[in-house]
KOLNUMI-557196 format. One record per atom (N, C-alpha, C): x, y, z negated. Coordinates in steps of 0.2 Angstrom, whole numbers, plus 5000, padded with zeros to 4 digits. Layout:
BEGIN
XYZ...
***
This chain:
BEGIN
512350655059511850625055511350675054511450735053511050795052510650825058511050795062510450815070510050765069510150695069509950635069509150635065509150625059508850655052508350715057508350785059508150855062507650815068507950785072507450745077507050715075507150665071506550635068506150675066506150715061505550745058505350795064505550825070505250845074505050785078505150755080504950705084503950675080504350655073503450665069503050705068503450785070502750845071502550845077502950825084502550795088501950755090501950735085501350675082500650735080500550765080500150815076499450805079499050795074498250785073497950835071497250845071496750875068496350865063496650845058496050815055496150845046496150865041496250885035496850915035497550885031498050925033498450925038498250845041498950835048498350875054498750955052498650995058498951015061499350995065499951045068500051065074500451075076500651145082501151105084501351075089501851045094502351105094503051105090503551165091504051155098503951215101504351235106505151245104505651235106506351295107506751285099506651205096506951225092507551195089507851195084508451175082508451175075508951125072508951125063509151165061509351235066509551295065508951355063508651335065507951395067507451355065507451315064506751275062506351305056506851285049506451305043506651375041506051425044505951495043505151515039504851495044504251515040503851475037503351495032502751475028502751395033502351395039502051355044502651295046503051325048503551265049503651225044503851255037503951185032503151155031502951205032502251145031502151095034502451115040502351065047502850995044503351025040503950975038503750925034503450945030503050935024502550845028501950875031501650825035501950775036502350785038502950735043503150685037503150715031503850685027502950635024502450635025501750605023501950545027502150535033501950505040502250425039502850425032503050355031502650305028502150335025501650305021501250245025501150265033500750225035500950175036501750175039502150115038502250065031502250095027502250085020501650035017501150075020500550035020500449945024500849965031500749895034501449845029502049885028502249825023502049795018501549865015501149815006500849745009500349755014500149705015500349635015501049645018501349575018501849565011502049605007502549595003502149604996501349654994501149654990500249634991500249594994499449554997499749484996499849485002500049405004500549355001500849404996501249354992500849354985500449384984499849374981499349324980498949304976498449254974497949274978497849324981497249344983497249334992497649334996497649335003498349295003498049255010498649215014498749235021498949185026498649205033498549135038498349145041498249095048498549055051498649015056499249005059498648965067499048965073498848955078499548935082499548855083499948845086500248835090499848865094499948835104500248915106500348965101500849015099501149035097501448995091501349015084502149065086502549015090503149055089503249125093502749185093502549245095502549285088502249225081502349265075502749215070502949185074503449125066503849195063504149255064504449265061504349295055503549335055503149345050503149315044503049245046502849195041503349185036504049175035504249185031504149215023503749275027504049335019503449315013502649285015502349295014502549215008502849185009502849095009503749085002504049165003504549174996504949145001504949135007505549085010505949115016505949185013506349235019507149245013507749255020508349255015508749325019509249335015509349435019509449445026509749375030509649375037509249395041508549375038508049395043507649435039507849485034507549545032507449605035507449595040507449655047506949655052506549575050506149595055505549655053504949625056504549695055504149675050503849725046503349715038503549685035504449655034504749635030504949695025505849655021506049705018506249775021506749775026506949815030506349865034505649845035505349895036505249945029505249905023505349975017505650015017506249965016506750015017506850085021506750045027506950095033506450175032505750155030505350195030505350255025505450195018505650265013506250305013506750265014507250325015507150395021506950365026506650415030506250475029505750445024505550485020505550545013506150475012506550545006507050575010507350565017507850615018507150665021506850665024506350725027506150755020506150725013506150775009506550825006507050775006508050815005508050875009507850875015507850935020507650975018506850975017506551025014506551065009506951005002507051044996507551094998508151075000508751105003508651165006508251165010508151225016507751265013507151245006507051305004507251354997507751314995508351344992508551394994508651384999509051435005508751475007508251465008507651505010507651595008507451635010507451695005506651735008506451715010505851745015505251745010505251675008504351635006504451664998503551665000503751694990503651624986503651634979503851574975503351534976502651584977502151524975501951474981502151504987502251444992502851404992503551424990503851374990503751324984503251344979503051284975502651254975502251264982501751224982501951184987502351184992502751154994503251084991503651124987504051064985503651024977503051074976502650994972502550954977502350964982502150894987502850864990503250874990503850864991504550804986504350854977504250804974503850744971503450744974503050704971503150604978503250664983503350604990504250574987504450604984505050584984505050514979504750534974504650494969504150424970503650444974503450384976503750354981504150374985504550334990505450294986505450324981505950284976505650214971504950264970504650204965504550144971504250124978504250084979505050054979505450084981506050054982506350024977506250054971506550024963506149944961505349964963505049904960504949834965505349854971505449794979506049764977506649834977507349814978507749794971507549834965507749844960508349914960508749914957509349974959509649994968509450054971509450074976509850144977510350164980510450214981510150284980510550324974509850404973510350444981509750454984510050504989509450564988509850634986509550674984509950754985510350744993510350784995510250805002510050825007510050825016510950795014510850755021511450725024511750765030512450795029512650835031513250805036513450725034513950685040513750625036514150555042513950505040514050465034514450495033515050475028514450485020514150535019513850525012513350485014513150455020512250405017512750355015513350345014513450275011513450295004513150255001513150264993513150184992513350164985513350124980512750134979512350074977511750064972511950104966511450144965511150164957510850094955511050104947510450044942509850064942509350024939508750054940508450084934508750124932508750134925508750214929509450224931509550264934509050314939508850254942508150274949507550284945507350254940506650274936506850354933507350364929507450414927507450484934507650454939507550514943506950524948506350454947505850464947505350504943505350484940505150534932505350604933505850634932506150684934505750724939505850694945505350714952504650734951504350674949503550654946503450724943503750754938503650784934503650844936504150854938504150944943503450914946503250854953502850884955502050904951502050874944501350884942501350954938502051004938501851064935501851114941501851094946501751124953501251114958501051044956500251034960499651064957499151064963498551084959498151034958497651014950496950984950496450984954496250934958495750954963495150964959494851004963494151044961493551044965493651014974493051014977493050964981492550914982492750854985492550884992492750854999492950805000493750824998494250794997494950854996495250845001495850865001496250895010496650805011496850765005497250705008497950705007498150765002498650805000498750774994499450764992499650754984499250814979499050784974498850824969499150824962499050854958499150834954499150784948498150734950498150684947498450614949498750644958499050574960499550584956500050634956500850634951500850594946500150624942500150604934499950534934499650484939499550434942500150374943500650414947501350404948501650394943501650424937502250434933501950374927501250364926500950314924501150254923501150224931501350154933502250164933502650214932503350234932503550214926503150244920503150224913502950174910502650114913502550074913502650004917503350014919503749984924504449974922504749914926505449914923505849884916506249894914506249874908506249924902506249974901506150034895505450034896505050044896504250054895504050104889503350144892503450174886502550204886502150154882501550144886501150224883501450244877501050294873501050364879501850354880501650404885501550394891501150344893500850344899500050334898499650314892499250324891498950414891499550434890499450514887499350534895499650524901499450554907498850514911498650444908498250424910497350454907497350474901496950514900496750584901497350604903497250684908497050664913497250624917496550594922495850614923495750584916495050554915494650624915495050684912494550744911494850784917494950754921494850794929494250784932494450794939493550804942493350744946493850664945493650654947493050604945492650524946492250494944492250424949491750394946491550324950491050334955491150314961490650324965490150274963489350264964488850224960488750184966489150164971489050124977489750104977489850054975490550024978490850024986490449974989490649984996490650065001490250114995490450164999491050194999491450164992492150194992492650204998492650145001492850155008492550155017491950175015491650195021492150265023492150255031492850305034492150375035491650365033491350425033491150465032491650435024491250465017492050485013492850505017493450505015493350565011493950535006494350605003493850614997493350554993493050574990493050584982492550574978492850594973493050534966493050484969493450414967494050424971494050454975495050444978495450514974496050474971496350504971497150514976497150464980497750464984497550404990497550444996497350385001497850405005497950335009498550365015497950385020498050455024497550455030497450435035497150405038497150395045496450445049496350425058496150445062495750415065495350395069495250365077495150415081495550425088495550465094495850415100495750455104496350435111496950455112497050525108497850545111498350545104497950555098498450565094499050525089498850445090499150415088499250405077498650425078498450425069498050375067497950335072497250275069497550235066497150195061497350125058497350095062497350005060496849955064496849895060496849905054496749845049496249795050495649835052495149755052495349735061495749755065496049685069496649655066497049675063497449625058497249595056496649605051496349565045495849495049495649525054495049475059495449405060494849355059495149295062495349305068496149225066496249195076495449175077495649185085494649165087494649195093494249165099494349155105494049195108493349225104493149295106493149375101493549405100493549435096493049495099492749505103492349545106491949525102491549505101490849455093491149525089491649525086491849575080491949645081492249655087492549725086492349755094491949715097491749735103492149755111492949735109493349715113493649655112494049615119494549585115495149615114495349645116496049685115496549665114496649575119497049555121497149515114496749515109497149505103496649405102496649375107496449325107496949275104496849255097497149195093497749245091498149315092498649305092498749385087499249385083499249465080498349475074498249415074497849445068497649375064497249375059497149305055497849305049497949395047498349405043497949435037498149445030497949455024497249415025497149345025496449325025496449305017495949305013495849305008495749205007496149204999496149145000495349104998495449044999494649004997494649024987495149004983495249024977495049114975495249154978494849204977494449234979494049224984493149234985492749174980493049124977492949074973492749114964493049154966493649174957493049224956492749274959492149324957491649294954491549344949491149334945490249324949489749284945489049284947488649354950488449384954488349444954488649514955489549514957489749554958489749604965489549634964489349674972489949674974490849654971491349694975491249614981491149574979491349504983491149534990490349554992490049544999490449605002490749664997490949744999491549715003491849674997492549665000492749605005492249555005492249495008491749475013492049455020491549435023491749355028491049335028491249255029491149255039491349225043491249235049491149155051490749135053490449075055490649055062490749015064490848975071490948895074491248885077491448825079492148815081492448745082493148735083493048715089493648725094493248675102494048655101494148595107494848585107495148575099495948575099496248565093496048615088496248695089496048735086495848795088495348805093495148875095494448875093494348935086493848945083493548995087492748995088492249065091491849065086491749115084491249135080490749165084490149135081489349185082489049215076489349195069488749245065489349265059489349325057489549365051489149385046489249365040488949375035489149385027488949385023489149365016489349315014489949325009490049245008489649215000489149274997488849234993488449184993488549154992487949054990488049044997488649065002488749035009488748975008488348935013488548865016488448865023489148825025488948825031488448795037488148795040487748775045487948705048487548665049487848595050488248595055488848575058489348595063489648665066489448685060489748735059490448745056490748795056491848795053491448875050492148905045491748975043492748985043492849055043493549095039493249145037493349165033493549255028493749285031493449355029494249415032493849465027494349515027494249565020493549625025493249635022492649675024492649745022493249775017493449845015493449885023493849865026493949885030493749905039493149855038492749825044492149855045492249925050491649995050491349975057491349945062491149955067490249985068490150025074490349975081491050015081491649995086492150025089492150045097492450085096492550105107493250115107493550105105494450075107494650045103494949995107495349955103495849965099495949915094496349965087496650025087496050035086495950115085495450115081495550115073494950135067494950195064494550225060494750275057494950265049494850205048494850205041495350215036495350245032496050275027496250225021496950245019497050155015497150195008496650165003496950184995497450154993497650234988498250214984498050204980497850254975497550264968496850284969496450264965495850274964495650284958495050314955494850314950494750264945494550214947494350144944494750094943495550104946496150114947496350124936496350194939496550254931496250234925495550194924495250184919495550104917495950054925495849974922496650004919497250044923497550044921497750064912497350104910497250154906496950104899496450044903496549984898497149934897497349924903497849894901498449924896498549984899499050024894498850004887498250004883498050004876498149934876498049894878498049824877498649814877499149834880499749834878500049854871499649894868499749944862499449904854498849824859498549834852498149834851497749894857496949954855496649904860496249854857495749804863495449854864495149884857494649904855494349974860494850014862494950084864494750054871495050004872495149994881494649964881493949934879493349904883492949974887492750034881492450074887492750084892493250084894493650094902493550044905493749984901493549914907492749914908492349934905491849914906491249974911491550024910491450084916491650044923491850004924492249994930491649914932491749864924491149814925490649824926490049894924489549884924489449934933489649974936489549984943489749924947489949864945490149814949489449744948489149774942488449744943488649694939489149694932489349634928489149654921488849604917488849634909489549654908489449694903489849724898490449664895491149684894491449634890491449634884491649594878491449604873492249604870492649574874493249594870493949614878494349644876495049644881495649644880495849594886496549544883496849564891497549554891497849554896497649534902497449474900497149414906496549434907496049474906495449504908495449554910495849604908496049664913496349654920496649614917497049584924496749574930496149534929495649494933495149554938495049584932494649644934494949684937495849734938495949734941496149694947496049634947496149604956495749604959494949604955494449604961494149684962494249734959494349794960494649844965495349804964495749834966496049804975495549724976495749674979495949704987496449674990496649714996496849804997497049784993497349874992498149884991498549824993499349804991499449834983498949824979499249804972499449754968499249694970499049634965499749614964500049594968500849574968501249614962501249684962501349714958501049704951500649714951500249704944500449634941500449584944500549514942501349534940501949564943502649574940502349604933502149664934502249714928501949654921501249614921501249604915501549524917502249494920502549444921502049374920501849384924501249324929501549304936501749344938501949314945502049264945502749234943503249184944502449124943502249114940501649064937501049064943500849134944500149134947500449104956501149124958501249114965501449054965501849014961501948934962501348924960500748914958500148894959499748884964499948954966499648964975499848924979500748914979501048884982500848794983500648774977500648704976499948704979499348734979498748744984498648704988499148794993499348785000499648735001500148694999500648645002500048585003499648564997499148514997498748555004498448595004497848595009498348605020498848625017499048615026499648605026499648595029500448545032500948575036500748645036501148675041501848745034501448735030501948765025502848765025502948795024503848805024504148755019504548715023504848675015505048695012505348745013505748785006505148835002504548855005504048895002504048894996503848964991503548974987504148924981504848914982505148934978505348994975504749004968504749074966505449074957505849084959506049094955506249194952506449204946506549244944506949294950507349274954507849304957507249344964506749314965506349324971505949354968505949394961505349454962505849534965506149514966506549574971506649544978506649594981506649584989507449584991507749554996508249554999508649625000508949645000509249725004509449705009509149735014508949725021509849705025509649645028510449615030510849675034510649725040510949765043511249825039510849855033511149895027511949875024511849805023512549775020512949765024512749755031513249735035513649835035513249875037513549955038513849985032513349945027513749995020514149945016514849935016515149885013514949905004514649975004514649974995514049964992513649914997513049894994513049814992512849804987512949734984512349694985512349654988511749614990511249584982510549574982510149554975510349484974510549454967510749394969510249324972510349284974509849244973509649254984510349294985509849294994510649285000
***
């Protein structure tokens, strides 16, 4: 297990790009014996343990978008069965058998623990270490702690109680662990978090490197202390106000938040990185996922890239929330774009025009679909191959949150300046009062397409309500819905534990209800 674990994270320094911090050096001649020696290697190590994020990123989409009010997906079916297997997860109608396929539950899984054991390694190996002095082994294992805790928190708040693995695995025999409760995994969440914010630095100059800091920690620990069942809002307001006197601010352009131009700035506090190149294998490719099925996808992205009706017409934004924006708010055209075409045959939509979907109507004989505009920087010269980078946290993020925490407390009163810093760059009056249900709102079109909302709908217990809603929608508008869909009950705000896990570890106990 311990060679096995050793390759992989060599295997992800052979991935190495040039761009902020994923800088590396392809190692020669080496072994889990020699490896972690110098300053440069565990850095290299360090990188690697970032690299599960990306992956991470393509499951929010389907298990924290699309199970969401805000995004559904497409279907085409003179194909369909090349992606039927997708469809489940989004529609509450996947059961632990089929939790293995891809950007379901078992991509989580697989990815975070991969990424806590690449940080087990390195806490381990710098223990032992005697070479580095303290202040780089601390600058190290805040970044280290901090990945740990974020790759738990996703796992406690998907699975519920998950295995604490918090040491290198040294034979097969210890990855079998029994679930921890989640009592257990939040408290050594927190614990992690916590090292990492007394060992991170404050960022001080924008653009920043793309690196944990330690606003993203204090960010972490936020939503960790406001999660679950002990909550504890006073102190999480206390980290969310130290936030607020950092460096960071609202950019006065919304849609420039995510121009891939403009990265690393000083509205971000935690973005996962990406690239566009030829050899390095660091690009995203969100807006071909996001792009309608549609016969000429060359109209959008300037290739077809094979991707004709098939692999994309995913997270589309539903008719109800490009509806749901307020009069006048600039995130709708930032976030949202309408693509205009015709149907020919049963179902093969082309498009000829892109645009806004403010005061859109369509053209006589005209058809239109949505796709999210966050993410849609063209022109392109390879195909999926973007550069665009995906936020975690952002600043305007820490202020809705930072409301709701007060709103939790009581304090309407405390939490309208911070909601209303966030409504007036959005081009909206001022609120006059805030309630759960207003933050909330403002949080989804804020925050929309960012694999939060699902989340956030748990935490202040909306979910069960807002998805059978969706659910009942969708079943009237198309006929191709799952019969069992969008039965949401209590037991389906947890995700399945991945069916090939149970079958290997008999001391894993299946979430009930799968």
């Amino acid at each position: 297990m311990k060679k096995i674990i050793f390759i992989g994270v060599v295997a992800l320094l052979l991935t190495g790009c040039k761009e902020s911090f994923l800088d590396l050096t392809p190692p020669t001649n080496l072994s889990s014996a020699t490896f972690f020696q110098t300053e440069d290697q565990f850095r290299q190590a360090v990188n690697a343990a970032y690299t599960p994020l990306r992956e991470l990123t393509n499951v929010g989409v389907y298990d924290d978008e699309m199970r969401s009010d805000n995004t559904f997906f497409t279907i085409y079916q003179a194909n369909r069965g090349l992606e039927k297997s997708r469809e489940a997860f989004p529609q509450f109608a996947i059961d632990a058998t089929v939790s293995s396929i891809p950007n379901a539950p078992g991509s989580r899984w697989n990815a975070s623990y991969r990424g806590i054991a690449y940080v087990n390694t390195i806490i381990d190996r710098l223990a032992a270490n005697t070479s580095l002095s303290t202040d780089v082994k601390n600058s190290i294992l805040g970044e280290a702690y901090f990945l740990r805790a974020y790759y738990y928190f996703g796992l406690v708040t998907h699975f519920g109680g998950v295995p604490l693995q918090l040491k290198e695995v040294a034979n097969p025999e210890e990855s079998f662990q029994a679930r921890n409760t989640p009592a257990e995994v939040y408290a050594q969440i927190k614990t992690d978090v916590k090292s990492a914010i007394d060992l991170l630095p404050t960022v001080t100059t924008f653009p920043q490197s793309g690196r944990a800091t330690k606003g993203a920690a204090k960010m972490l620990l936020a939503y960790a202390l406001m999660s679950g069942e002990s909550r504890d809002y006073a102190a999480a307001e206390k980290e969310l106000v130290d936030i607020t006197k950092m460096n960071y601010a609202l950019l006065a352009d919304y849609a420039k938040v995510f121009d891939p131009a403009n990265k690393n700035h000083q509205e971000s506090i935690f973005d996962v990185q990406y690239m566009a190149d030829r050899v390095s294998g660091q690009q995203s490719d969100f807006a071909w996922q996001f792009m309608p099925k549609m016969t000429n996808p060359t109209f959008l992205m300037g290739f077809d890239g094979g991707r004709m009706n098939i692999f994309s017409g995913w997270n589309v934004p539903t008719d109800e929330m490009v509806a749901s924006y307020e009069k006048g708010d600039v995130r709708l055209p930032a976030s949202i774009a309408v693509v205009e075409g015709v149907i020919s045959g049963v179902e093969d939509f082309t498009a000829d025009f892109i645009g806004s979907p403010v005061n859109y109507t369509p053209k006589a004989g005209k058809t239109y679909r949505y796709m999210i505009r966050k993410y849609f920087h063209p022109p392109y010269d390879i195909a999926f191959n973007t550069p665009d980078n995906f936020p975690v946290y952002r600043y305007s993020g820490v202020l809705l949150l930072l409301a709701e925490c007060l709103v939790q407390q009581n304090k309407a009163g405390a939490a309208l300046p911070y909601l209303n810093q966030v409504r007036r760059r959005a081009g909206l009056p001022e609120a006059t009062t805030a309630t759960l249900d207003i933050v909330s709102n403002e949080m989804r079109h804020e925050l929309a397409f960012e694999n939060h909302r699902w989340q956030d709908l748990i935490r202040i217990g909306k979910a069960i309500e807002v998805a059978t809603a969706k659910g009942n929608q969708l079943k009237a508008q198309y006929g191709w819905i799952l019969p069992s869909a969008f039965n949401v009950t209590p037991q389906k705000l947890l995700d399945p534990i991945p069916f090939r896990e149970v079958q290997i570890n008999s001391k894993l106990v299946q979430n009930p209800g799968y």
